[in-house]
N, C-alpha and C positions, 0 to 999 in steps of 0.2 A: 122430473126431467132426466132422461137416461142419460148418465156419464162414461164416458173413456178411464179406463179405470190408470189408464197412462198418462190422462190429465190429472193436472191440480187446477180446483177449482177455488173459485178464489169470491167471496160472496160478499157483500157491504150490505148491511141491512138497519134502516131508520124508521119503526114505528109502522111496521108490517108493509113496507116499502122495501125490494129487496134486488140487489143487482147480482147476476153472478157471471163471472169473467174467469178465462181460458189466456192466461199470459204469455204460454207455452204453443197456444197456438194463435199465431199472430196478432196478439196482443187483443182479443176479441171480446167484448162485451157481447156476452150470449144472451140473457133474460133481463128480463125487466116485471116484476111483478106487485100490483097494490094490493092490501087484502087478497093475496090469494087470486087477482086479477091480470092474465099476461098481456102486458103492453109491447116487449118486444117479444115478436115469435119464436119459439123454437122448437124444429121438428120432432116428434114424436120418437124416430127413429133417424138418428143423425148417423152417420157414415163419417167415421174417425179417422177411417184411413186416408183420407182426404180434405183435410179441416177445410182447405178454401172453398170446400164447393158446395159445402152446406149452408141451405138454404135458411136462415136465419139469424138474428141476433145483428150485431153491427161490425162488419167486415173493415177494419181500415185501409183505404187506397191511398199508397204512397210509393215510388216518388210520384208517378203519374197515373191517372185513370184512363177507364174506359180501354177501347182498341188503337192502338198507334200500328202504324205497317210501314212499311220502306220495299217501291216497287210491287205491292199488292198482296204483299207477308203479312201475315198480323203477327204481333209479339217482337216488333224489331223498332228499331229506334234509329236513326242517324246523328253522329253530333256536329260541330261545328266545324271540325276539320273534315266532316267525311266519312269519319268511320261509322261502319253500321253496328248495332251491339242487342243480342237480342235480349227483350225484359218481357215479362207476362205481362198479360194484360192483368190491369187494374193494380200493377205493380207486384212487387214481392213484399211488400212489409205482411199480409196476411198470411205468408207461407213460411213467416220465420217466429223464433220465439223474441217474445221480449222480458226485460228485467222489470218485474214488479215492486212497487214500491207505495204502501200501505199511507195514510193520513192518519195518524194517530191522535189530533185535534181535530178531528169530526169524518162524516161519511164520506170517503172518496180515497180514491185509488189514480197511482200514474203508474204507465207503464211506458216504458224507455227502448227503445230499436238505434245501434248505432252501426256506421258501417262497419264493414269487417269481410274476410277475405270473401263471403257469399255472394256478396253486395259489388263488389267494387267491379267486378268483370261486365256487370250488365249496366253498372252505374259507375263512372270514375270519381268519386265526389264524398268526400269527410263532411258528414251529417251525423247530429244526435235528432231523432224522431220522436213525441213524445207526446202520448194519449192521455188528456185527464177526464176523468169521471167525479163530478162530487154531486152528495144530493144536497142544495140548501135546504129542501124539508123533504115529505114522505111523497109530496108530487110535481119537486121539480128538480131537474137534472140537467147541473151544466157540466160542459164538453168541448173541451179544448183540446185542440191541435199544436204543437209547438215545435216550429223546424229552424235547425240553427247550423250555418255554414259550418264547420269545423275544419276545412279546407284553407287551402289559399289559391281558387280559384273561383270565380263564380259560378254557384248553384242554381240547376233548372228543376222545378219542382211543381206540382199543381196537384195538392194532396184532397180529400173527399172522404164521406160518410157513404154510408149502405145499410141505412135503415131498416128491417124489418118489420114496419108495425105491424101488428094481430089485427085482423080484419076475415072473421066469415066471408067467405066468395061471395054467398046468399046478400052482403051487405051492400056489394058495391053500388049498385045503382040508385041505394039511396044514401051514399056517403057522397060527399064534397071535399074537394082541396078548395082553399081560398088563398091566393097569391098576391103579394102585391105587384105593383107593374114591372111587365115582363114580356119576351120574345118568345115565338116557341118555335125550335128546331128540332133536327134529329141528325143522326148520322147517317149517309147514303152507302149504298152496298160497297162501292169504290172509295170509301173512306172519307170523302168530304162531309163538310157542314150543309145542309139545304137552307135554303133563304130563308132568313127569319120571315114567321105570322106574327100577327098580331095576339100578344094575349089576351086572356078572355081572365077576369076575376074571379071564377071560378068554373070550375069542372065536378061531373058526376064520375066517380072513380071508375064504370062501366064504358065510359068516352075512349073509343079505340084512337081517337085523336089526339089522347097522352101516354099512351104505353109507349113504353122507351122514347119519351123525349124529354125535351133539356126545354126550361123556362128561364131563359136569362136575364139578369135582373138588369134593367134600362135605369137604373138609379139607385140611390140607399134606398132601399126598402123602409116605405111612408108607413107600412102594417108587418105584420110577423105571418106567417104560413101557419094557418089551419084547417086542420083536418078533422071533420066534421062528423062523427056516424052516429045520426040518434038510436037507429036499430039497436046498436050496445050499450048506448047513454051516455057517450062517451066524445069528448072534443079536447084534442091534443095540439097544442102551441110550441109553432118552433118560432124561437125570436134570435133573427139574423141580426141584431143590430146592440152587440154587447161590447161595453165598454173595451176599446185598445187592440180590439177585432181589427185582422185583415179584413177586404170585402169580401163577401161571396160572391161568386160569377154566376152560377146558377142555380136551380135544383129540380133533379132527374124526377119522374115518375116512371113506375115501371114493375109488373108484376108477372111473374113466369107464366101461369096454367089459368086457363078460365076457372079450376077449382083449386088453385093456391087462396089456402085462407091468411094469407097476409096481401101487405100493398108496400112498399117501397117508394118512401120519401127521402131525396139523398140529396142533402148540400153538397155543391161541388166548388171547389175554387178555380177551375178552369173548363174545358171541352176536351173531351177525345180528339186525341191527334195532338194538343196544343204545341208541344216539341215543336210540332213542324209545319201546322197554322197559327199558333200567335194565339188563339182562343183562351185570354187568362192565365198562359205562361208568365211563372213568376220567375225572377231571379232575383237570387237572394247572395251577399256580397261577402266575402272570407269573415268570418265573426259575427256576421249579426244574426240576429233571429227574428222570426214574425211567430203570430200566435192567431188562429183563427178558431172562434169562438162562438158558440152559439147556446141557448136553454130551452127544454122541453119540459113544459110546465102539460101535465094532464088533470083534467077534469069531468066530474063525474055527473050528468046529466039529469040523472033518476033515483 
């Protein structure tokens, strides 16, 4: 994997199981590899000068995801009183560094974002942000989110994943997502939600009826999210239902290029826009904290 020789890479490896993370650039979990096998993507030739825009590994979106706009801007926000304040989209925690900090009683790393004078102008609000990675064996990986007021006002937040799994383009049409029940929307040119569909139990990842949209979850999820691709032998388990979890609100699919060989499977805790539709805005209350949580257990088919 070619490196930034201005990163520190920062690697966790159990029994040829191996994660390697960039804390310096927004706290990013870049690969994921079994045996020599990449399960999260990463480009061949990544562009540094730009951490957020490379297309791979797991981007965290915090405070908020997706596109928010005020008046037909995107990247702007409105709060409560009025003011408008602009933030990028998908948030800035991926545009900043965070403070790492190593598991020295087994595989796993956290890595820590708090506010500070970067923050506060696009976001007015005392937060500690905080990513963990552990492996409990060589093929499964849990991943926790942990947002905690630090303030003494109440916190609006609706934090998210950006999965990249490794998927040949040539794969798509015989891989499956399998969901449990869920709505399926998207976002309209004009920034709204469109009418919930009905979801369907699963999808062929080639289905232009899931690229860039949101599968909202109509209950606790009765099953876990799998993604299926015999082509590579391979079936990977996201289980949204992990003890002392917030809920998930949804999870996005979504792939750039009809020849991007990856696919994009992204837990979200809210909707684009939700600031200012309500779509799984959280608030969170001066001191307390929530932790949203999930495990991606992979498996090898052949």
């Amino acid at each position: 994997m070619p490196l930034s020789p201005e990163q520190d890479i920062l690697e966790i490896d159990l029994d040829n199981s191996v994660l390697r993370f960039s804390p310096q650039a927004g706290g990013r979990l870049l690969s994921w590899t079994i045996d020599g096998e990449e399960v999260i993507h990463w480009p061949e030739h990544a562009d540094w000068s730009v951490p957020a825009r490379i297309r791979g590994g797991n981007p965290l979106l915090f405070p908020f995801l997706g596109r928010h706009r005020v008046d037909g801007k995107i990247g702007y926000w409105r709060d409560a009183r009025g003011a408008v304040r602009e933030l990028p989209m998908h948030g800035f925690a991926r545009d900043l560094p965070f403070d790492a900090h190593a598991d020295v009683h087994g595989a796993g790393l956290r890595m820590v974002l708090t506010d500070s004078d970067a923050t506060r102008a696009a976001y007015p609000f005392g937060f500690r942000f905080e990513a963990a990675y552990t492996l409990a064996d060589a093929r499964t990986l849990d991943v926790t989110l942990t947002t905690t007021n630090t303030g003494d006002t109440p916190l609006p937040y609706y934090a998210g994943h950006h999965f990249y799994f490794t998927l040949p383009h040539t794969q798509r049409g015989q891989t499956t997502i399998e969901l449990p029940r869920t709505e399926r929307c998207h976002q309209q040119d004009d920034g709204s939600i469109s009418a919930a569909e009905p979801g369907e139990p699963s999808y062929a990842l080639d289905e232009t009826r899931i690229l860039d949209r949101f599968h909202c979850l109509t209950s606790a999820p009765e099953r876990p999210v799998r993604l299926v691709a015999p082509g590579i032998g391979r079936v990977i388990t996201i289980d949204l239902r992990r003890p002392g979890s917030v809920p998930w609100y949804a999870v996005t699919t979504w792939t750039e290029k009809p020849e991007s060989d990856f696919y994009c499977v992204e837990p979200w805790l809210g909707l684009p826009d939700a600031i200012h539709n309500g779509r799984g805005l959280r608030w969170l209350e001066p001191g307390k904290t929530e932790t949203a949580a999930l495990r991606i257990t992979v498996e090898t088919t052949r």
